[in-house]
Backbone as CSV, one residue per row, in Angstrom:
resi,resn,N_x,N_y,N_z,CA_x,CA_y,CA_z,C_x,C_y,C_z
1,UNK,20.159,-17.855,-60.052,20.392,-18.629,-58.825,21.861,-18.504,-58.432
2,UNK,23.024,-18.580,-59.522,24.249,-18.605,-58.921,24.385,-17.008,-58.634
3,UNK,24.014,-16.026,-59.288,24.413,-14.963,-58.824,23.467,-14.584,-57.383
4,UNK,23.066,-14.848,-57.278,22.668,-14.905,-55.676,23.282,-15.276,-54.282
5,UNK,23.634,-16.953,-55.153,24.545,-17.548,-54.441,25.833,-16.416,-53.965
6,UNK,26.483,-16.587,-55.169,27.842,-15.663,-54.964,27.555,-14.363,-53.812
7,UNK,26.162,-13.660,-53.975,25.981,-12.422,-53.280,26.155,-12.800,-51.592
8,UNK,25.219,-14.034,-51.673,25.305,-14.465,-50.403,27.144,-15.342,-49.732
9,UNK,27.863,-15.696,-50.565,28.955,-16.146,-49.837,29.771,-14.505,-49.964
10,UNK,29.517,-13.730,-50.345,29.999,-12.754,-50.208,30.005,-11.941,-48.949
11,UNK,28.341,-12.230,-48.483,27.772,-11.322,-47.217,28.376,-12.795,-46.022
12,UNK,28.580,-13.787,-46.309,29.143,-15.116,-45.381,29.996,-14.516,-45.090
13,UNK,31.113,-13.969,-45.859,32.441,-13.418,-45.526,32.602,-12.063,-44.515
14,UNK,31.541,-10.971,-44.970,31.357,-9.979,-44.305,31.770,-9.828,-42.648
15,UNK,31.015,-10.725,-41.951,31.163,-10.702,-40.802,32.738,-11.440,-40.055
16,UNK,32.979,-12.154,-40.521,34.394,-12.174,-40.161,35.470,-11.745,-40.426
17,UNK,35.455,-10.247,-41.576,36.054,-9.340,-41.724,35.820,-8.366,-40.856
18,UNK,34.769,-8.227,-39.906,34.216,-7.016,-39.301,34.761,-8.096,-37.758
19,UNK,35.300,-8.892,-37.598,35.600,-9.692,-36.695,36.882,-9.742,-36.775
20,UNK,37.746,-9.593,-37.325,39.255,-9.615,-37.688,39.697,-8.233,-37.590
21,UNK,38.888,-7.328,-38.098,39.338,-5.879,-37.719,39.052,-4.971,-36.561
22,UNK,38.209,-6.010,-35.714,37.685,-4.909,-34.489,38.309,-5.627,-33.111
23,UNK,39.624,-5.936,-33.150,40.384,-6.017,-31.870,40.404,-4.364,-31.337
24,UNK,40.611,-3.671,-31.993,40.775,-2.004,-31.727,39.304,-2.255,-30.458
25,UNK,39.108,-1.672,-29.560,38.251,-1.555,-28.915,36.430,-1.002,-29.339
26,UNK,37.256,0.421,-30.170,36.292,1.132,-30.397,35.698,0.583,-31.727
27,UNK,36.814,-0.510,-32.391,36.040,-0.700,-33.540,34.949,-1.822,-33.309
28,UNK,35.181,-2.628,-31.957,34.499,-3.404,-31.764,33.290,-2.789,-31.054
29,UNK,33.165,-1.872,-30.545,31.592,-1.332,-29.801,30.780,-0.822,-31.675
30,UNK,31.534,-0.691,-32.690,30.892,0.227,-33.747,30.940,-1.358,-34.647
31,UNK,31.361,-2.598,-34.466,30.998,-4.107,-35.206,30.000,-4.496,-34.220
32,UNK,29.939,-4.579,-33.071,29.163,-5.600,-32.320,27.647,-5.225,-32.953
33,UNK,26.979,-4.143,-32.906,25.801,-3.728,-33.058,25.607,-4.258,-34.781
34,UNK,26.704,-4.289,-35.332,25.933,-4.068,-36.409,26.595,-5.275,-37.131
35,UNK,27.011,-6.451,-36.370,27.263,-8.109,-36.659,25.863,-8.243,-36.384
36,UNK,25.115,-7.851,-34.975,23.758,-8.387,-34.647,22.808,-8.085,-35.384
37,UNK,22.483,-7.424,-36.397,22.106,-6.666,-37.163,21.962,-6.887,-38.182
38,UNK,23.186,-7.614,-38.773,22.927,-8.356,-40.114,22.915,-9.680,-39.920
39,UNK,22.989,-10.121,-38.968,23.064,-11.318,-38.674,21.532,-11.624,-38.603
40,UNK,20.351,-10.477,-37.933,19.318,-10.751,-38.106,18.650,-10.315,-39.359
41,UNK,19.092,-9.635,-40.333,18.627,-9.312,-41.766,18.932,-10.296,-41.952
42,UNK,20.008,-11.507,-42.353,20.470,-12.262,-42.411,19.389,-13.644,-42.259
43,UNK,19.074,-13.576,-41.678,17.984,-14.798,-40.917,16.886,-14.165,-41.379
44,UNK,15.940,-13.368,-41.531,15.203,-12.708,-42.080,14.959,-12.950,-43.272
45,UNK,16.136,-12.923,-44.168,16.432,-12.818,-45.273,16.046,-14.331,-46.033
46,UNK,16.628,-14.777,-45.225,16.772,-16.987,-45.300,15.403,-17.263,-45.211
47,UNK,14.599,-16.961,-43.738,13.437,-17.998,-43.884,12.646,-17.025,-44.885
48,UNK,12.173,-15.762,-45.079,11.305,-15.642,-46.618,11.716,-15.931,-47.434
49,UNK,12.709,-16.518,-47.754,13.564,-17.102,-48.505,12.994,-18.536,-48.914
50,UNK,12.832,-19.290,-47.877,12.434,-20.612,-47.775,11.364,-20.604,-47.688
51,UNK,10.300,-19.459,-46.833,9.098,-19.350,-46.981,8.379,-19.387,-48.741
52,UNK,9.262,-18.598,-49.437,8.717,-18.226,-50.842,9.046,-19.595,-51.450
53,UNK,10.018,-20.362,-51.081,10.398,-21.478,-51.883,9.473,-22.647,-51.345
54,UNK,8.820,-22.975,-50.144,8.344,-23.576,-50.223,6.619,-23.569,-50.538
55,UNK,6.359,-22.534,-50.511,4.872,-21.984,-51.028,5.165,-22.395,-53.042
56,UNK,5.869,-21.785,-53.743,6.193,-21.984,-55.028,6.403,-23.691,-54.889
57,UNK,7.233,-24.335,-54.495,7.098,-26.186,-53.938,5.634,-26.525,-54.100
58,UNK,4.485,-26.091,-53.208,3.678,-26.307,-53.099,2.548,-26.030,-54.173
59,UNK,2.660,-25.032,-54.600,2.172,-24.664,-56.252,2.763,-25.725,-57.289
60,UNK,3.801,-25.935,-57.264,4.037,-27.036,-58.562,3.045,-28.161,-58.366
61,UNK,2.998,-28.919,-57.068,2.389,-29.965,-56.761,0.848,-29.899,-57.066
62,UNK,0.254,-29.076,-57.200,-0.623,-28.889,-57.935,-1.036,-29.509,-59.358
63,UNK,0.366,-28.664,-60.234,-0.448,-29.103,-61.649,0.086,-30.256,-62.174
C-alpha cells in the first residue's frame, strides 16, 4: 500500500514539472497533449481503483 502511495505522489508531482518547464512555447504544445493524457490515465487509473476497492468492501461484508 505505501509503495503505491509513494508511486502515486510521485506521478502528483509529474505534472507540475511538465508545467514549470514549458514556458518555452514549443515545450508547451509537446506538455499540453500529454498533461491531458495522463491526467486522464490518471482518473482512469483512480476510479478502477475504487471500483476494485469497493467490490473487495463488498465481499468482506459477506462473510
Amino acid at each position: 500500500i505505501l509503495l503505491s502511495y509513494s508511486i502515486v505522489k510521485v506521478l502528483d508531482i509529474v505534472p507540475f514539472l511538465l508545467f514549470n518547464y514549458s514556458f518555452d512555447n514549443l515545450a508547451l504544445r509537446i506538455s499540453g497533449p500529454l498533461y491531458i493524457n495522463y491526467t486522464r490515465v490518471l482518473t482512469d487509473h483512480y476510479t478502477s481503483w475504487l471500483l476494485v476497492t469497493s467490490k473487495y468492501l463488498e465481499s468482506l461484508k459477506y462473510f
